[in-house]
C-alpha positions in Angstrom: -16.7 -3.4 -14.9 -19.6 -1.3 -16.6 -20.8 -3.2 -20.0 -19.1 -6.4 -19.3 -21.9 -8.4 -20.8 -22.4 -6.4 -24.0 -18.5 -6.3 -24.7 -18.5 -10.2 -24.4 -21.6 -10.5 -26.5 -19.8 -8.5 -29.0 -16.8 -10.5 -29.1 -18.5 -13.6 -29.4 -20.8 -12.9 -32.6 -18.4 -10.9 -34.3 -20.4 -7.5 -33.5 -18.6 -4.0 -35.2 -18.5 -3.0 -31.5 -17.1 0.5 -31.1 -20.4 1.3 -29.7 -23.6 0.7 -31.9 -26.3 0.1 -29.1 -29.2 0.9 -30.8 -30.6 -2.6 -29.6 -29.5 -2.1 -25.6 -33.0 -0.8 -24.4 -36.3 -3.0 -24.8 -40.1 -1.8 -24.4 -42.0 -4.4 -23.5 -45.9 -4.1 -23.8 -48.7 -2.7 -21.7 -50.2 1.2 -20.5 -47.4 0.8 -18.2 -44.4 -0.3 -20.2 -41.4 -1.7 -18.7 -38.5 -0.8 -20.1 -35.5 -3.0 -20.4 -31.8 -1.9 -19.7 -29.3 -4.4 -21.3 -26.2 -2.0 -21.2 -25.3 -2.5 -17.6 -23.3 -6.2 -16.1 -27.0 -6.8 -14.9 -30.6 -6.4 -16.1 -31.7 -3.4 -14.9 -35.9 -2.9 -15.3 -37.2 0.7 -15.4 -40.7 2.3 -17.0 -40.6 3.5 -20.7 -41.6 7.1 -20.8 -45.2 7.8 -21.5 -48.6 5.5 -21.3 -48.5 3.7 -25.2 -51.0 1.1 -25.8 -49.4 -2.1 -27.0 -51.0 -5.1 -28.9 -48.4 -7.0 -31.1 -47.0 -4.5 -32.6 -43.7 -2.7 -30.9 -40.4 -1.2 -32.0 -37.8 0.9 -30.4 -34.5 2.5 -30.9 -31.4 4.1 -28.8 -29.3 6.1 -30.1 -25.3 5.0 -30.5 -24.9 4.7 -27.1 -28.0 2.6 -26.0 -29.7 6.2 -25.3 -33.2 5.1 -25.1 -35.0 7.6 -28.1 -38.1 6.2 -29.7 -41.2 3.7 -29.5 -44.1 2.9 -31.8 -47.3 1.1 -31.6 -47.6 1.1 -35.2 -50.4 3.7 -35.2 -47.8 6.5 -33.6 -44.3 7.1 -32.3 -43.5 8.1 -28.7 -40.1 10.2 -27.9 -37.8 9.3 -24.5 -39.9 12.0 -23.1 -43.3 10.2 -23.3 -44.4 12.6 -25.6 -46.0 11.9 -29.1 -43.5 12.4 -31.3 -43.7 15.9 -33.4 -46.2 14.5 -37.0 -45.6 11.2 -35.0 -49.2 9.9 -35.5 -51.4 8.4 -38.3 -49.0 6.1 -39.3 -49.8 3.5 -42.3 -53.2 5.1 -42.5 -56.0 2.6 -43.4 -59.0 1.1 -41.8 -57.7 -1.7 -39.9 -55.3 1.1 -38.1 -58.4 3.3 -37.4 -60.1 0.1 -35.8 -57.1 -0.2 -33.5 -56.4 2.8 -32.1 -57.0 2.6 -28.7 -55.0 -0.8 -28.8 -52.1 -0.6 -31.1 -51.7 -2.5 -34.1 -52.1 -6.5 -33.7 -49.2 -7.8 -36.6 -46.3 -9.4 -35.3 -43.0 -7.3 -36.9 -45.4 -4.9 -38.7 -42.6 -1.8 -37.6 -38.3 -1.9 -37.5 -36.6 1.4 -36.9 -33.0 1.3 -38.8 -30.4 3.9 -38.2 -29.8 5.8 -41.6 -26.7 5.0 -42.4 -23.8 7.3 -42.9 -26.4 10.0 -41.1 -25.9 10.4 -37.4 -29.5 11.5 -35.9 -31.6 10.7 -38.4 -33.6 6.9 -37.9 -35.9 5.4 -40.4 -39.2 3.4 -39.3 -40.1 1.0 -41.6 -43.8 0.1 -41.4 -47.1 -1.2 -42.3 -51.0 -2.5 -41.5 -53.8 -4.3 -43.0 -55.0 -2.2 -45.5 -56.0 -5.3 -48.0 -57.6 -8.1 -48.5 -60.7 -6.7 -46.2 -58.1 -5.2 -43.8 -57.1 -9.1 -43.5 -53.1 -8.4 -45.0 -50.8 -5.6 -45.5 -50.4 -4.8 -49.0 -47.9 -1.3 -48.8 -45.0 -1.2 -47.1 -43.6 1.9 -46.0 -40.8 4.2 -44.3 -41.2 7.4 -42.1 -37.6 9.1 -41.1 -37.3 11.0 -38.0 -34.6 13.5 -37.2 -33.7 13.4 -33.8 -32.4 17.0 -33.9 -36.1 18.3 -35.1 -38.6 20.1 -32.6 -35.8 21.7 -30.3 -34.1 18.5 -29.8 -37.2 16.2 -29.0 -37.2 15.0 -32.8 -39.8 15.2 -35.3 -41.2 13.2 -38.4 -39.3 14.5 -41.5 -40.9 12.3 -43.8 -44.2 9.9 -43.4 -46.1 7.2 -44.9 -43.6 7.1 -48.0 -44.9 3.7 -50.1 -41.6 1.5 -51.4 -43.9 -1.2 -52.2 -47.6 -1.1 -53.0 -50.5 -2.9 -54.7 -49.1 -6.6 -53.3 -50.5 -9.1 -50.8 -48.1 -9.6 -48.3 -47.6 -11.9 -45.5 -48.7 -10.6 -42.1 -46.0 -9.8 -39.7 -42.5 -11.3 -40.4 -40.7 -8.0 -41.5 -36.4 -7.9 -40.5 -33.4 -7.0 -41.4 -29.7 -7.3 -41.5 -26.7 -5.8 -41.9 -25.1 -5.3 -45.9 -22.0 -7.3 -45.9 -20.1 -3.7 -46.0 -21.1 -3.1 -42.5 -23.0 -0.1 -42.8 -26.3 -0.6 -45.1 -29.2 -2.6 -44.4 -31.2 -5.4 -46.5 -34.8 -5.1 -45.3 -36.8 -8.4 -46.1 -40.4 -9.0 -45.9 -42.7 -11.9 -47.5 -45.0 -12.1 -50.2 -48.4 -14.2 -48.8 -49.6 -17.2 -51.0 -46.8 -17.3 -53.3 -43.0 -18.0 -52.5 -42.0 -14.4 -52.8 -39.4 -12.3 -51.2 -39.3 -8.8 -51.8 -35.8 -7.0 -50.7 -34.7 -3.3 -50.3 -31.4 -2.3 -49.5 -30.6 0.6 -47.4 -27.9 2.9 -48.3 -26.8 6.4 -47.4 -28.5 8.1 -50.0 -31.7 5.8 -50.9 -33.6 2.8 -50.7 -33.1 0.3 -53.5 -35.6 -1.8 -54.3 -37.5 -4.2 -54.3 -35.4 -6.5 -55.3 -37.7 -9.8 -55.7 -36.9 -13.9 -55.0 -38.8 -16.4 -55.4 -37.7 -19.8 -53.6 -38.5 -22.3 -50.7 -42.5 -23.2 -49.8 -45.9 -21.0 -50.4 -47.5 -19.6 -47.0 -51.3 -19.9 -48.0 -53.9 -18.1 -46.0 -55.0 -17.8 -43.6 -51.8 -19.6 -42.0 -49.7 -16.9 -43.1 -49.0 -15.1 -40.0 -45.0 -14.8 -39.7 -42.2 -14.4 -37.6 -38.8 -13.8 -39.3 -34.9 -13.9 -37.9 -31.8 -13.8 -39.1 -29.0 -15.4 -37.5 -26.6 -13.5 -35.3 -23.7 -13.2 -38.6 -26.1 -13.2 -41.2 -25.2 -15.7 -42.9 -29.2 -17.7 -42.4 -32.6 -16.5 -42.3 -35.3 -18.4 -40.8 -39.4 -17.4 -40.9 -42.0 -19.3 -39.5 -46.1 -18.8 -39.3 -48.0 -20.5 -36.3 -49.7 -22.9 -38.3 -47.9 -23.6 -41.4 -43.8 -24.7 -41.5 -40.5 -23.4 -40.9 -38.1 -22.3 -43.7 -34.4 -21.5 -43.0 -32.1 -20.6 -46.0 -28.5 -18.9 -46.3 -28.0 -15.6 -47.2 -25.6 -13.8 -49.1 -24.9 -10.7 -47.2 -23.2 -9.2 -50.6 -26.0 -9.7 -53.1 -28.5 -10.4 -50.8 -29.2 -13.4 -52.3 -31.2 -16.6 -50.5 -30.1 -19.7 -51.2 -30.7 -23.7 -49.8 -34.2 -23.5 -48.8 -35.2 -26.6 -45.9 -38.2 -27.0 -44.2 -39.0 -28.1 -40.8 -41.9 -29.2 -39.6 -41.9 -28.1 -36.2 -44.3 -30.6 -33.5 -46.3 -27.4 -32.3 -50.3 -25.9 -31.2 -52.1 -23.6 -29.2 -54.2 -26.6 -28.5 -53.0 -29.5 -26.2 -54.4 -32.0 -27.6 -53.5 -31.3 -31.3 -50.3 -31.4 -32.9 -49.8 -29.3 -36.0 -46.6 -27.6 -37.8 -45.4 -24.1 -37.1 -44.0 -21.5 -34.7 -45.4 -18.6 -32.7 -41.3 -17.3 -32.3 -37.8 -18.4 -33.3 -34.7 -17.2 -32.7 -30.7 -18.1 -33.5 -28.1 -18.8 -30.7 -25.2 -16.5 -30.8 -22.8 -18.9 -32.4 -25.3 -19.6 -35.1 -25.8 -23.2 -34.4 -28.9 -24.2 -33.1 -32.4 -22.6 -34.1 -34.9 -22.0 -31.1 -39.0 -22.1 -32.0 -41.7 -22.0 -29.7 -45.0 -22.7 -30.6 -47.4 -21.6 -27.3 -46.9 -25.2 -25.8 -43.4 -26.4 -26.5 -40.3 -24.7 -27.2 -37.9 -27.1 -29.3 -33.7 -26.7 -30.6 -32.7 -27.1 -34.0 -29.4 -28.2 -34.5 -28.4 -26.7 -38.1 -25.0 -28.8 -37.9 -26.9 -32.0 -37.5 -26.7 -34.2 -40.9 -31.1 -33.6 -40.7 -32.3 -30.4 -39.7 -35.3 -31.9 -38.8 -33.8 -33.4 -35.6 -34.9 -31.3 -32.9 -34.6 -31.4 -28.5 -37.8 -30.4 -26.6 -36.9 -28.2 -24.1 -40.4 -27.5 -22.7 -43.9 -28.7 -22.6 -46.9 -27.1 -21.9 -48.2 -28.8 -18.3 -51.3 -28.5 -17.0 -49.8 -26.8 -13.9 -48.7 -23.9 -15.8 -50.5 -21.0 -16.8 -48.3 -19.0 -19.4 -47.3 -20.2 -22.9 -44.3 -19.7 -24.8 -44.9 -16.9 -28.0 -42.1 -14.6 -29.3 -38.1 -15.7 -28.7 -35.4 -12.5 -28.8 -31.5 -12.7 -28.4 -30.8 -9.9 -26.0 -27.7 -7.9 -25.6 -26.5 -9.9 -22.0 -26.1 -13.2 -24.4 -29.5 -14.3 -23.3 -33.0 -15.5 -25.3 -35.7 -14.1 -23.6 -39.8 -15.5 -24.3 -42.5 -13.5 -24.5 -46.0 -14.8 -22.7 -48.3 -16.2 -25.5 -51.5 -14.8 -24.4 -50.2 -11.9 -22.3 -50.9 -10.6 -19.1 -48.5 -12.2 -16.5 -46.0 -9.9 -14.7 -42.6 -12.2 -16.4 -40.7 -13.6 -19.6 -39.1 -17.0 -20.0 -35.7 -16.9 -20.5 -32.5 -19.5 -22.3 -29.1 -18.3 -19.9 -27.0 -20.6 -22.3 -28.2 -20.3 -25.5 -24.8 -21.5 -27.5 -25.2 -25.2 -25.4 -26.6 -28.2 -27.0 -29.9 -29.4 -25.4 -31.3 -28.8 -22.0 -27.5 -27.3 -20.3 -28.8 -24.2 -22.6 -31.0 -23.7 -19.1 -34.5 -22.5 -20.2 -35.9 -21.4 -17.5 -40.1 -20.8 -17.1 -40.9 -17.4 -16.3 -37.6 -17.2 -15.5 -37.2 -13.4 -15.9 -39.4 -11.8 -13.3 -41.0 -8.3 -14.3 -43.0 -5.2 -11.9 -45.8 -5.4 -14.2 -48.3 -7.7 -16.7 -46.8 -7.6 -20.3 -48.7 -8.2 -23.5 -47.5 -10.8 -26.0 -44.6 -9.3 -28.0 -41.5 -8.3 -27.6 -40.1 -5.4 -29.5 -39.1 -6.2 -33.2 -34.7 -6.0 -32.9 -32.4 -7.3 -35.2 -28.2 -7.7 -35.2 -27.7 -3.4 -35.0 -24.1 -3.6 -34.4 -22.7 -6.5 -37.1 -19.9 -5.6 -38.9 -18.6 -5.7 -42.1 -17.8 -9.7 -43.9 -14.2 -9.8 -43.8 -12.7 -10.9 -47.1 -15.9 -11.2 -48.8 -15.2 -8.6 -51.8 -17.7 -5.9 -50.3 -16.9 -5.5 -47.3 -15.5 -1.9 -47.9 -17.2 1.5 -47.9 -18.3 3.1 -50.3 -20.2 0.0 -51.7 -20.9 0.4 -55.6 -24.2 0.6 -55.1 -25.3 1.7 -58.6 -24.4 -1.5 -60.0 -27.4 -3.3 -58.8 -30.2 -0.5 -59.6 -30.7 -0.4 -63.0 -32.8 2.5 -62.7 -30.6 4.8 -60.8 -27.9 4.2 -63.4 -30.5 5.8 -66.2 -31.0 8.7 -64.0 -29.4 11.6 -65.6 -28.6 14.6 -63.6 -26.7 17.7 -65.4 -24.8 19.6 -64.5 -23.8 18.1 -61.1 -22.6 20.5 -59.5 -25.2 23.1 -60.4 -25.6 26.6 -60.1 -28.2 28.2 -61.6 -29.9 25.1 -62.6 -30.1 21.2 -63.2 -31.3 19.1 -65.5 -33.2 16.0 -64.8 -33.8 12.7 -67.1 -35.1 9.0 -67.0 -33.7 7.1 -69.6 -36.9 5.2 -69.7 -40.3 6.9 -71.5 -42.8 6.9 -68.1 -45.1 8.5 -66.1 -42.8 10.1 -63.2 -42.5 12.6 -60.2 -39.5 14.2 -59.7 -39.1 15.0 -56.2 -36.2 17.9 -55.4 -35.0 16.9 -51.4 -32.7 18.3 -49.1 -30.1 16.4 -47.2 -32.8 15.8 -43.9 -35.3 14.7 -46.4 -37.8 17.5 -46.5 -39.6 17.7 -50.0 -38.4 21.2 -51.6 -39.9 21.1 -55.2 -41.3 18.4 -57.6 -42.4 18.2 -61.0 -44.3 15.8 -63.0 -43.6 14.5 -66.6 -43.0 11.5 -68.6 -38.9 11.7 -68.9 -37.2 15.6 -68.6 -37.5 18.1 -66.4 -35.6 20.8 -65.1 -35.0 22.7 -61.5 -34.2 26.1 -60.5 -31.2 25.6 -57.8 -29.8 29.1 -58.2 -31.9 30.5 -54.6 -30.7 26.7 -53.0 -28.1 27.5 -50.7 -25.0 25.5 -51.6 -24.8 21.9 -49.9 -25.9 18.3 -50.4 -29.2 17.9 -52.1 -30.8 14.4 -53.3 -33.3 14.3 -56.6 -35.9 11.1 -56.1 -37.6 9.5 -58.9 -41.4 8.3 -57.9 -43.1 5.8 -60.7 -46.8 7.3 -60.8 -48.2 4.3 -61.6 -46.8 2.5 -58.1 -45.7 5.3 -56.4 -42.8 3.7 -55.6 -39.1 5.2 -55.3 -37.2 3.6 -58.2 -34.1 6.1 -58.5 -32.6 8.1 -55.9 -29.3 10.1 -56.7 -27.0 13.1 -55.3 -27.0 16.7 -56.2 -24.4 19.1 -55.5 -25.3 22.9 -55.4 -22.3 25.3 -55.8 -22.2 29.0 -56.2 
């Protein structure tokens, strides 16, 4: 009975479960990695190819079938071979990532790889450092796709360090993601730092839309504006916390992706025993979307979200003196379990929930209860809800998605003729200061040309196929249009 436990996971949350285990595998951080297996009935615990220092900042990826593929550090990207990844390295290039080489980066959800949708083999990493505010906050955020098919097989860095959001202050850590209500894109959220700010992109076959920006629910003011962000297992809330500041959970419109009923808990939580401030170090949703764990180093507490005041909460643990590991990051895993990282790292074990879904302590939270064969750092790799289907009966929960509609820039792109042959065309319906970037269907940069609104390439040498023409603003260097071409002889 191979997979029992990820089957019944999928069943239980609703998952789009034909396969879709791009979350099945788990690095967990040190020189000597373990790596954890989630696709058997029981955990299985291996070593992650290759020596990668680790801070707080960690991604990976499988391939469809939980096929381990990829990790990252946030400074670099390792392959299943333990070999940096080909134009793998020098990612988010600033000071604060030169100062951490040797380390990796220390942000908490600083990288999130994300299939590209409706293109088998090819995974976008979504990243960023702390190249503002004196290397204190991130202020671009960036993608870097990888085609698994590149370098013979071993895959190589198409694209790298392409901005989709500059010249802001942003929160640092707290970036995740979640399935578009169609079941195939992705709505990629990060936070703004000081104001209330949300910035959005949505992730669709043939571009990145966005940012789309909200403002609602509390300011995080620095310095406390270190975050950790979830969504709940069907999408329907989002929760973000920083260590020393409060908790916000909101619905979320998987459709629009739209926020909406802000409420703030004040979570009874410090790194110091004798203190008791507001805040979280991790949080994470039970399957059926109920309750809302957060640790915060010396307590980890439930949320009931049914319960008439949210506030309402059931310690599950406190710090003793006898004990020697606090509580920092919380993760659902594939076997139905929430597993804890170690708040200050080095101790050879995570703490685990075995019944997430059950109210108070019968959701058995166990201390260290998930042994390990070697010390971990403090994180655990940033995953989200891979394999969540499409919203049944919500009115876009079919494919293709109209996904002009809600880029008002793509729809004053103008591309003629489309198909080409000898030529195309190109126009912004907008006066500006643009690059118009020619790409082929992997991504790779074939010509570009720089003006304030027409243009025109030369397509008749393109062999015919699927081609994509980007439109960068010069002034933000930020992708604002991204359409199809179609080259026919």
């Amino acid at each position: 009975m191979k997979r029992v436990g990820v089957f019944l996971y999928c069943i239980i949350i609703g998952y789009s479960c034909s396969a879709q285990l791009y979350g099945a595998q788990w690095v967990m951080g040190t020189i000597e990695e373990p790596l954890l297996d989630f696709r058997q009935d029981s955990l299985k615990i291996d070593t992650a190819p290759g020596e990668m220092p680790i801070f707080l900042t960690c991604a990976d990826i499988c391939d469809w079938n939980g096929n381990f593929l990829y990790y990252t550090n946030g400074i670099y990207i390792f392959g299943n071979q333990g070999e940096l990844l080909q134009n793998g390295d020098t990612l988010s290039p600033c000071t604060y990532t030169n100062q951490m080489f040797g380390d990796g980066l220390g942000i908490i959800q600083a990288t999130l790889f994300l299939p590209k949708p409706g293109h088998s083999g090819f995974y976008y990493l979504f990243h960023f450092s702390n190249d503002t505010l004196e290397n204190g906050r991130p202020g671009t955020l960036y993608y870097s796709l990888i085609d698994s098919a590149g370098n013979f097989g071993l895959g190589a860095v198409v694209q790298k360090n392409i901005p989709i959001l500059k010249n802001v202050i942003l929160r640092e850590g707290g970036m995740t993601a979640c399935k578009h209500a169609n079941g195939r894109d992705y709505w990629l959220i990060m936070g703004a730092s000081v104001i209330n700010r949300f910035y959005k992109f949505l992730i669709t076959p043939d571009s990145i839309i966005g940012p789309f920006i909200q403002d609602i629910g509390p300011e995080f003011h620095l310095p406390y504006d270190n975050a950790y962000s979830k969504f709940s297992q069907d999408g329907s809330k989002f929760a973000t916390g920083t260590f020393q500041s409060l908790i916000l959970v909101m619905d979320f419109d998987r459709c629009s992706g739209d926020f909406a009923n802000p409420i703030t808990i004040y979570n009874n939580s410090s790194d110091d025993s004798t203190e008791s401030i507001s805040g979280c170090a991790g949080l994470e949703f039970s399957p059926n979307n109920r309750f809302l764990y957060v640790a915060a180093a010396i307590t980890i507490n439930q949320y009931d979200l049914l319960s008439a005041n949210y506030q309402d909460s059931i310690l599950l643990y406190q710090f003793a003196p006898t004990d020697y590991s606090d509580i920092d990051m919380l993760q659902f895993a594939p076997n139905g379990k929430i597993y804890g990282s170690t708040n200050e790292g080095g101790y050879p074990f995570i703490h685990q929930i075995n019944y997430p879904d059950n109210f108070g302590d019968s959701c058995g939270f166990i201390y260290a209860g998930q042994p390990l064969f070697s010390n971990v750092t403090y994180m655990l790799p940033n995953m989200i809800n891979y394999a969540l289907g499409p919203l049944i009966g919500s009115g876009c929960d079919t494919i293709p998605t109209d996904i002009t509609s809600v880029n008002p820039a793509t729809q004053l792109l103008k591309i003629l003729p489309n198909p080409a042959d000898k030529y195309v065309y190109v126009e912004m319906g907008m006066q500006g200061n643009y690059e118009f970037d020619l790409l082929n269907e992997t991504g790779q940069l074939l010509n570009k040309r720089q003006t304030p609104q027409v243009d025109y390439f030369d397509t008749e040498n393109l062999a015919g196929g699927i081609y994509f023409i980007s439109v960068i603003d010069k002034i933000t260097g930020v992708e604002i249009a991204n359409k199809k071409l179609l080259v026919m002889h």
